[in-house]
C-alpha angles and dihedrals in degrees: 000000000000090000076056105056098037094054083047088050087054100040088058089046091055102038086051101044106023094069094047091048084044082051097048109051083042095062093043087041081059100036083050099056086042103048107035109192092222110096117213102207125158102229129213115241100054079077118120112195115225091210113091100205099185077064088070112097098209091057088064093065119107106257110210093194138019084254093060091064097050090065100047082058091055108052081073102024096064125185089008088108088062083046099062105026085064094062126092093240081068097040106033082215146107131182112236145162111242126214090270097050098256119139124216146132116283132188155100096309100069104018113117117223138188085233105069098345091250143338096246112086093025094072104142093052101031096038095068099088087055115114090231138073118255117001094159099139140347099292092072112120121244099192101036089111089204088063084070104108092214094172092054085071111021091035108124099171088075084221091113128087139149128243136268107242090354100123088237100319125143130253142162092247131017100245096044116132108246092261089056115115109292108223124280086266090188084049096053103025079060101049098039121136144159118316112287119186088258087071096038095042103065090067101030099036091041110039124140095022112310151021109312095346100140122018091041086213095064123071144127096276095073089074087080116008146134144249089258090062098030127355086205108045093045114130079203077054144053080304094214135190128221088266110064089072102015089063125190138219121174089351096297114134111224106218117075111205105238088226093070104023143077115187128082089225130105085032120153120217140203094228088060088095101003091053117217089287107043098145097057090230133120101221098035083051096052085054088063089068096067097010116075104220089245085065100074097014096065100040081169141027136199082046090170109019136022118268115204115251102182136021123190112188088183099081083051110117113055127132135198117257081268084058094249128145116272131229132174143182139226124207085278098079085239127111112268099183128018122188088228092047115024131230126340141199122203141178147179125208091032118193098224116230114246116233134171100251123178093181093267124102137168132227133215110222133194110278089037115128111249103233100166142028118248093051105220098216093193123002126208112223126219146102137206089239087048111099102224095043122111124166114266127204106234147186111218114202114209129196158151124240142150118272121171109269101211094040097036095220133116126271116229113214135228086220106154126057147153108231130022119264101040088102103256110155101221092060097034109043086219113145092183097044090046101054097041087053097042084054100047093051090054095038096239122157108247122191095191094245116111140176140154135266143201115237147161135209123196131229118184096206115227109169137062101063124189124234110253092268095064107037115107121304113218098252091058087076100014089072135103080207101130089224090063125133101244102025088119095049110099149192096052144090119226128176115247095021103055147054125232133170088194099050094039093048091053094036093057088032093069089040087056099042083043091052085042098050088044085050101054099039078056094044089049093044093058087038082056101043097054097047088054089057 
């Protein structure tokens, strides 16, 4: 009788697990040979160009400026000035439509951060990374064609760059006096080509004054890097460069930065070569429904060098016992307070924050009503019962700057200057010259009155991606461990982190009914057995 019951006990195990198992690795047999994880892409830059530009006589003239050389592209290159004038890297604007329903234009020229307070009034530093000579004040030109910078982009001789301070002018080297030796412009206008990381690198790995300082995911090192930094980048990998995902059509770059942008258009996605279902299995691919890919794909961030986490201009001003400007350094190796900037914090190997993000974001301008502390200087919108939310891994940047304390709205800085005494901060060390002139020039009204505020921006990271060995395990995020990815992340349920009356209860209630439905085939087979006899 026992031998009996146990071979029944077995019989109903098998008849009630084997065919969902069967099921199962079927159905991740089948997902595997659809969805094949290798992507066939044709990269860049295994392009060769059919076109021999040091063939082209007017590329052998002597060009006197940088301007000069624009038009000479031009005169073959038609239309590609109206190309170009109508992207946002010319313009440093977007039109958007704003929470209220207001339209205007939005960007990075008038965007106020918690780096360098805003980009206006800080034109010869910031203005370097404009794809233009000579912004160096209002005056500069928007439709004068000439005033397009084409090499900075299409340069492959790495001997251009633009100049410190320079308001997009040319130099040699980037820290060279105005008067320093311009490029060799013959040299480079005859050896140009499509866009390689060493053009893209200078302004996106260097924005806001430094390697890294400010994405966290781009950095110099990606010029030559590995898979264990980024799988796509490696030169031990596909060794790939910023346009084979970021593609381009008229010379518009397709991939808005969420800091400076709205609108949830001219994305790039991940899915875009992986497809929705790259791991040919069932539960990774439903993830995919409420967890953005970068989630689980980039676990750290600053993998080579420190990315600076907070930044506290009201410690800016002091002076040495001399009366010289400070600076000081953290184990790091990196400042952690300048006397022109304040007090810093950095680290490497960052854990991201995780945030709901439905690819729309808003932005608080100069001019906006500061309603609560800390100021959130761009959200991220998104919530777990939103349908086009998934949790985003992201760097938040904190920090301490002036806003005007009657009027409750930022200050923008004169930062940036060429000579002492007219009032930059950076050379003056004058907190009330500097923000009367920073709000003129933006024509801002100013009461007189400031303080200082605490306030975040917000980076989803989206580079810097880990080879497969080293992306999150389950239990990083399935865990009630404090320390778990995901334990701040609210209004959801999910299984191994979270309690629920209405989910366990389910949840032991079908175990039980299973048990008991085990337990009475087993009961009838022995009441049947025994009447038979």
């Amino acid at each position: 009788m026992q031998k009996s019951l146990v071979s029944q006990l077995i019989t109903v195990i098998v008849v009630l697990v084997l065919p969902g198992f069967i099921i199962y690795q079927t159905f991740k047999q089948a997902s595997k040979q659809l969805n094949p994880h290798e992507v066939s892409i044709k990269l860049k830059e295994e392009h060769v160009s059919s076109t021999d530009h040091s063939l082209f006589p007017i590329l052998q003239e002597k060009f006197e400026r940088p301007q000069d050389l624009t038009a000479a592209c031009l005169s073959c290159h038609t239309e590609r000035d109206k190309e170009v004038m109508a992207t946002a890297h010319w313009t440093w604007l977007r039109e958007v439509v704003r929470p209220n329903g207001e339209k205007m234009m939005v960007g990075k020229k008038n965007i106020p951060n918690n780096f360098c307070t805003g980009a206006t009034g800080n034109n010869g530093s910031c203005m370097r990374c404009h794809i233009g000579y000579g912004w160096a004040d209002e005056t500069f030109d928007f439709n004068e064609p000439t005033n397009i910078d084409c090499i900075v982009c299409h340069d492959r001789t790495n001997s251009y760059v633009k100049r410190k301070g320079g308001a997009g002018m040319p130099s040699t080297v980037a820290n060279a006096t105005p008067d320093a030796p311009v490029p060799n412009y013959n040299y480079i206008a005859q050896n140009v080509g499509l866009p390689s990381r060493h053009n893209c690198g200078p302004c996106h790995f260097e924005g806001g004054g430094g390697n890294n300082v400010k994405h966290g995911d781009l950095e110099m090192a990606l010029l030559n890097t590995t898979r264990k930094v980024d799988v796509h980048m490696a030169v031990d990998g596909k060794n790939m460069v910023c346009i084979d995902c970021h593609t381009t059509e008229r010379h518009n770059i397709m991939g808005r930065q969420y800091s400076v942008s709205a609108d949830n258009t001219n994305r790039i996605h991940c899915e875009q070569c992986h497809t929705a279902t790259p791991h040919g299995d069932m539960i990774l691919d439903n993830h995919y429904r409420k967890v953005a890919c970068q989630t689980c794909h980039i676990p750290i961030y600053a993998k080579v060098n420190p990315t600076k986490l907070y930044w506290d201009w009201s410690e800016a001003g002091r002076r040495d016992e001399n009366g010289d400007f400070i600076t000081e350094y953290d184990t790091y190796g990196k400042y952690n307070y300048l006397s022109i900037k304040g007090r810093f914090v950095w680290d490497k190997d960052v854990i991201p924050e995780y945030h709901w993000f439905n690819g729309t974001a808003s932005h608080f301008l100069y001019g906006d009503t500061i309603t609560e502390i800390p100021v959130q200087m761009n959200r991220l919108y998104g919530e777990a019962t939103c349908p086009d939310s998934k949790i985003w891994p992201v760097k938040v940047h904190r920090g301490k700057q002036p806003f005007d304390s009657e009027y409750r709205t930022i200050i923008a800085m004169k930062l940036a200057g060429e000579e002492v005494g007219e009032g930059a901060f950076w050379l003056d060390l004058d907190w009330e010259r500097s923000i009367e002139l920073g709000m003129d020039y933006n024509n801002l009204p100013y009461s007189g009155n400031w303080e200082f505020v605490r306030t975040e921006v917000y980076w989803p990271i989206n580079h810097q991606v880990s080879p497969k060995e080293h992306v999150l395990n389950c239990v990083d995020c399935h865990t009630r461990n404090e320390k778990g990815r995901l334990a701040s992340l609210n209004g959801f349920y999910m299984p191994g982190r979270d309690y629920s009356k209405t989910a366990d209860f389910a949840g032991f209630s079908f175990i039980l009914l299973t048990l008991l439905g085990v337990l009475t085939h087993i009961a009838l087979r022995i009441y049947w057995s025994r009447t038979s006899d």
